[in-house]
N, C-alpha and C positions, 0 to 999 in steps of 0.2 A: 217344458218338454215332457216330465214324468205324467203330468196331468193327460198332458194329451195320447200318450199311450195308456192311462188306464182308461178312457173315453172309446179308443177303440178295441179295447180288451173285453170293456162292456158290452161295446155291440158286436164282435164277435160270438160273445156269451149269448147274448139274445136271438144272434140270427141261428146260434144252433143249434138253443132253448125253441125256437120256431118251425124248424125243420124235422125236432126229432118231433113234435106234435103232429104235425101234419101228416110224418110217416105212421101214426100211432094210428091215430082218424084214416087214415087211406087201407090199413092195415084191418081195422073194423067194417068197413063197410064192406060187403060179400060179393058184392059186382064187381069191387076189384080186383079179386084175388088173381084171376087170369094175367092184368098188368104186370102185378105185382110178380108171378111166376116169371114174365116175359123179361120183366126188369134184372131181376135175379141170374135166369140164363143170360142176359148179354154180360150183367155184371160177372159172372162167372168166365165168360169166355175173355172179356178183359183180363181181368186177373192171370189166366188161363195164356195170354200174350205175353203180359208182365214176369208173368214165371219165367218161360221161357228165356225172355232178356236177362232176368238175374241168374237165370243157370248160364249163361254163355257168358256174362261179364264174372262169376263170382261158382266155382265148384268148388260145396260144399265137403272134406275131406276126401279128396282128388289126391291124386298127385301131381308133383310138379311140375308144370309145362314149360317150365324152364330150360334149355338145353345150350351152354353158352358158346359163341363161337369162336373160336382160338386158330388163327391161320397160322402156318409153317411158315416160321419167321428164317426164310431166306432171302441173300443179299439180291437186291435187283431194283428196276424202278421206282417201286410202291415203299423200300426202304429210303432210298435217296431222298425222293422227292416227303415223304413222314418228317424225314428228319431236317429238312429246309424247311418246311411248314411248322414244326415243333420249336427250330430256333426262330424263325420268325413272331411266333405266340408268345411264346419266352420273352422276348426281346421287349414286345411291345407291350405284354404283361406287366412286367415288371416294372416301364416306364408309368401308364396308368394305374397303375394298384390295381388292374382286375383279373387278375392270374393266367390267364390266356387261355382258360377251361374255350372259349368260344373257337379258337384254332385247333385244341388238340381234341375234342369230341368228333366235330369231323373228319380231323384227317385221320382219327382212328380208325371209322365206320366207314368213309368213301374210299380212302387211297389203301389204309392197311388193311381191312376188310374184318375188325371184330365186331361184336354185335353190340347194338345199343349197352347195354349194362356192364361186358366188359370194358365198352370204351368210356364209360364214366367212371368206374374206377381205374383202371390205367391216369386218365387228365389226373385225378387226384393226386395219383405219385407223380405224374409230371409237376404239378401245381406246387407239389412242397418240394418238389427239388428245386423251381425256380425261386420259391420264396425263401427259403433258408439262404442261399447265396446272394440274393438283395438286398435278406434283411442284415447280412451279414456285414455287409456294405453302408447299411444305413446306420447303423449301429456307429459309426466312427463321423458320422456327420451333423451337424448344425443345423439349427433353424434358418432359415434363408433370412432372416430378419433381427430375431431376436434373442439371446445369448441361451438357448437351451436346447435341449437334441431335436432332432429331424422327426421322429417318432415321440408323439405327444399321448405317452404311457396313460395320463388320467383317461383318455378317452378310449385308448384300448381296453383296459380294466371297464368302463362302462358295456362296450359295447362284444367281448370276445367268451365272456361265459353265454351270454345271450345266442350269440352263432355259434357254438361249439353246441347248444342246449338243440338250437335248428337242424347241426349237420346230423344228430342222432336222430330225429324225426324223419330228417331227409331219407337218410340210407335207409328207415324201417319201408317209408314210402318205394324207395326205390325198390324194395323185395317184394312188396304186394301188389305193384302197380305194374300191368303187363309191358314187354317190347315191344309193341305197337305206341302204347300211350307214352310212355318215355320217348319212341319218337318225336309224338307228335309236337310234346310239350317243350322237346327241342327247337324243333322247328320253329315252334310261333316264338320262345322265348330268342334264338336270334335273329329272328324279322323286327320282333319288337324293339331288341338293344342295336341292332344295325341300322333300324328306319328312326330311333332318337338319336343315336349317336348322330349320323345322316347331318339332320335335320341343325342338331344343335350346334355342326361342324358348318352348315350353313350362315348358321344366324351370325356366331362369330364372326366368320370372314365377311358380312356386310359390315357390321360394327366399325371392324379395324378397317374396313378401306372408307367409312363416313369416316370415321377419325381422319387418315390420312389423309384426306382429301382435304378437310380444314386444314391439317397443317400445311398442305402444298400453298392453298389460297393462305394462309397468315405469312406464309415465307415468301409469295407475290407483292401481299400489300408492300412487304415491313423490308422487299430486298435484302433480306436476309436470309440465310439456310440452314433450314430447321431441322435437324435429326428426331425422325420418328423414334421414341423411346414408350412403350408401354408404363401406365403408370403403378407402382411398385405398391406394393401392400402397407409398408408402414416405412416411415422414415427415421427410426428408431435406431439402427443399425445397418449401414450396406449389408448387401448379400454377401454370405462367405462360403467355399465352398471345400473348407483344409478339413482336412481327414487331422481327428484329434482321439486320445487312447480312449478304448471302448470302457476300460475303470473307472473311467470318469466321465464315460457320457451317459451312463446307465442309472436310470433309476433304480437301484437294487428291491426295493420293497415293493414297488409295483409288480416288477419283472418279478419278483416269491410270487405274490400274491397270482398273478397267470398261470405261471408255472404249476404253480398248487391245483389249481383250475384243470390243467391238462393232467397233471400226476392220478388227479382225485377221477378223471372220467378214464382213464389210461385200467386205472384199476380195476372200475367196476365191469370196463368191457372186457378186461381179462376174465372176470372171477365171472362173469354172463354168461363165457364161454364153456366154463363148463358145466353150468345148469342145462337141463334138458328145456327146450325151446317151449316156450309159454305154459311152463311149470309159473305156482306161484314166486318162486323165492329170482326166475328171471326175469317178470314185472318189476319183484320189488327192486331189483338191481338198476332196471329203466326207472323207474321214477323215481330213485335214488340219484339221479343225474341235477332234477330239479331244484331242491334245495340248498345241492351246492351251489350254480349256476345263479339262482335267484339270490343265494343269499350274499354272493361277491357283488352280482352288480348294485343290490338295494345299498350296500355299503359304501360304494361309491356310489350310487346316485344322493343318498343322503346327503353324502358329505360336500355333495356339488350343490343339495339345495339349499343349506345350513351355511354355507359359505365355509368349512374348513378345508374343500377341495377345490381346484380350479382348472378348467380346461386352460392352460396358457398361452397355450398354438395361436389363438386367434386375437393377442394383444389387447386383451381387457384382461384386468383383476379382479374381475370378479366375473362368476358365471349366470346365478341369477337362474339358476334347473327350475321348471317349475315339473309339479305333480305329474300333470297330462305331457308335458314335454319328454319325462323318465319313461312316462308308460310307450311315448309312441315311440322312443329312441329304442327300449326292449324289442316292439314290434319288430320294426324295422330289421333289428339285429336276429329273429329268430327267422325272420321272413327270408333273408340275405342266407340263415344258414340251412334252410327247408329246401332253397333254390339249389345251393351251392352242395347239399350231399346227394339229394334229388336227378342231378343234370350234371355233374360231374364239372362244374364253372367253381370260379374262385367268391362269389358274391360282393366281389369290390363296385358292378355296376348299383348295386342298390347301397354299399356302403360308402363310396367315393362324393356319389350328391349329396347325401348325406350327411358326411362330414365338411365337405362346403357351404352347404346351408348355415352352418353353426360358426362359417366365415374364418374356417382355418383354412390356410395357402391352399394350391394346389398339390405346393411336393410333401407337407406334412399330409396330407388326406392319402395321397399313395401312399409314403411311408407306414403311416399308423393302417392302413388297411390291408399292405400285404403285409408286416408285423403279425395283424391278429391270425390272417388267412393260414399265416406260416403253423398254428396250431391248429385250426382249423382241419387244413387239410391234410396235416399230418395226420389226428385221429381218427375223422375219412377214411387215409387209406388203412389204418390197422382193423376197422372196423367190415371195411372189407374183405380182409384180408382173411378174418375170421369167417365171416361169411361164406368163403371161398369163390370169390367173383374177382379175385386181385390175380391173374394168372403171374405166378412168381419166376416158373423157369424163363421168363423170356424177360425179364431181369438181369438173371444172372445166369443163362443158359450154359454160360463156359464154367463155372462152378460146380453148376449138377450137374453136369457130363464128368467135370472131372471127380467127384463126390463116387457117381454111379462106377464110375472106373475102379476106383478104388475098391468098394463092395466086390465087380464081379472080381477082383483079382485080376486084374488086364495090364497088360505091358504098358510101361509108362516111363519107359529109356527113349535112347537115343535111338534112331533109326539110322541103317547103312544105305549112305546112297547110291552103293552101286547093285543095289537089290532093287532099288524104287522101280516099277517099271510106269512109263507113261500112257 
């Protein structure tokens, strides 16, 4: 492979070893010159187009054309029907591990009416409000198989410095990248996970009904009646599903070891905050994110290809990590967190196949995915929050009303009801 890229590195060289001669010799001869001029003015006018497009996509110290949209959060249809679409996202979020960012980005922008980038950060505090409550949930549960928790911690540690490293990418993307193109890349990104979901909701339901279809004819031949049962992951252990103490279902040194991971990017986008905005020492703060990130997961990646680590979820003892496996699993997990601060989605659709691939269950793949999301999308929203695109009063609007009350000196007794007039 490396041969035959330097094969064509060479004849690149040569074709442009070739061309600058020719412009040299075309340049020399005096009959040219006219072309040459002619050449020149269209090239010029080109460029002259080019300009143009890079001043409309890209002004060069401008100000902001940002201007965010915040609707008057009163009670009325557009609440009602938010908040049946939020539980609905929620709901289904948290069953698939993919946070529901695909429900609450619309219902933001169609039915509540804020603009693309508020409503990506808004989903975000939706997103970790629903993952804290399911991971909270998960946290007291079992492998559906095999005697260890429902959240298969080695694989969060591989995979959750890598998304938290993406969701900081995500969010710079989301400030430089206009409200048009965040549309757009809305849009195709749920045609795309709605027309695979689709698709692969299809293939399944062929499957299970050729399955049952054999078993109707083997319950014909053999007159006997067959109960269609799914066949189970490992027979290792029945499925359990008893809620057992989270002290004992927790891996405590992985769960440090995360935790450390959020504490440690927790702070630098504290202390980011009050460097002046792409001063050197607020670079160095951003790529100061990197080495923590890289250096948690290389630790577990190590130790998964050395064999002192082991993904367990998936009923092998041994995991067998190879090099190129580590690197595309980081991919994958920076890709999952670029999407997910980017578009305001939880990144469970690019981490859910993922962790199946690698032939952990179903419910451990959600678990371990909203698990990592739940840090994920926490720093998300703090990261927005700073930024100021997290609109807060409409959070806690009865708070800062009554905060502001307070300030002007405003009556805050009881009222007499026979003063009220209607």
């Amino acid at each position: 492979m490396g041969r035959k890229w330097h094969h064509v590195a060479a004849a690149l060289a040569v074709a442009c070893a070739a061309t600058a001669a020719a412009t040299v010799a075309a340049a020399a001869d005096r009959g040219l010159w006219s072309a040459a001029a002619a050449a020149v003015a269209e090239e010029g006018e080109e460029a002259s187009h080019l300009r143009k497009v890079a001043n409309f996509l890209w002004r060069s110290g401008g100000e902001n054309s940002y201007h965010h949209v915040w609707p008057p959060m009163e009670f009325g249809w557009q609440i009602v029907l938010g908040s049946f679409v939020g539980f609905i996202g929620a709901a289904f979020g948290s069953i698939g591990g993919v946070g529901g960012g695909g429900f609450f980005v619309p219902m933001l922008t169609l039915i509540i009416g804020f603009d693309a980038k508020s409503s990506v950060a808004i989903s975000k505090c939706m997103i970790m409000g629903a993952a804290v409550s399911t991971v909270y949930c998960n946290l007291k549960r079992k492998h559906p198989t095999l005697d260890m928790p429902v959240i298969d911690y080695d694989l969060a540690l591989l995979i959750q410095p890598m998304l938290m490293l993406g969701i900081s990418i995500g969010v710079i993307f989301n400030v430089i990248f206009p409200d048009w193109l965040v549309t757009v890349l809305l849009i195709i990104l749920f045609l795309g996970t709605s027309t695979k979901a689709f698709l692969k909701g299809i293939e399944t339901w062929k499957k299970e009904t050729i399955i049952k279809r054999e078993a109707e004819k083997r319950s014909e031949q053999t007159s006997e009646e067959l109960e269609y049962r799914p066949v189970p992951a490992s027979e290792s252990k029945p499925p359990s599903d008893e809620a057992v103490s989270i002290l004992h279902n927790v891996y405590w040194k992985e769960f440090g070891l995360l935790a450390f991971v959020w504490i440690a990017f927790l702070a630098l986008q504290v202390t980011k905050n009050y460097m002046p905005t792409c001063s050197t020492w607020y670079w160095v703060l951003n790529l100061l994110q990197i080495p923590v990130s890289v250096g948690v997961t290389m630790y577990e990646g190590l130790g998964l290809m050395q064999g002192r680590r082991v993904i367990s979820s998936n009923g092998n003892e041994q995991t067998n990590l190879k090099f190129h496996q580590l690197l595309m699993y980081c991919f994958f997990g920076i890709t999952a967190g670029i999407v997910a601060g980017l578009l305001g989605v939880g990144g469970g659709s690019i981490l859910g196949p993922m962790f199946l691939d690698l032939g952990v269950p179903p419910q451990v793949a959600s678990a371990t995915a909203t698990f990592s999301m739940m840090f994920s999308a926490s720093m998300s929203a703090v990261e927005y929050y700073f930024l100021d695109r997290f609109p807060v009063p409409y959070g806690g609007i009865g708070i800062v009303n009554w905060i502001g009350k307070i300030e002007r000196h405003e009556y805050m007794g009881f009222e007499d009801i026979c003063k009220f007039d209607a």
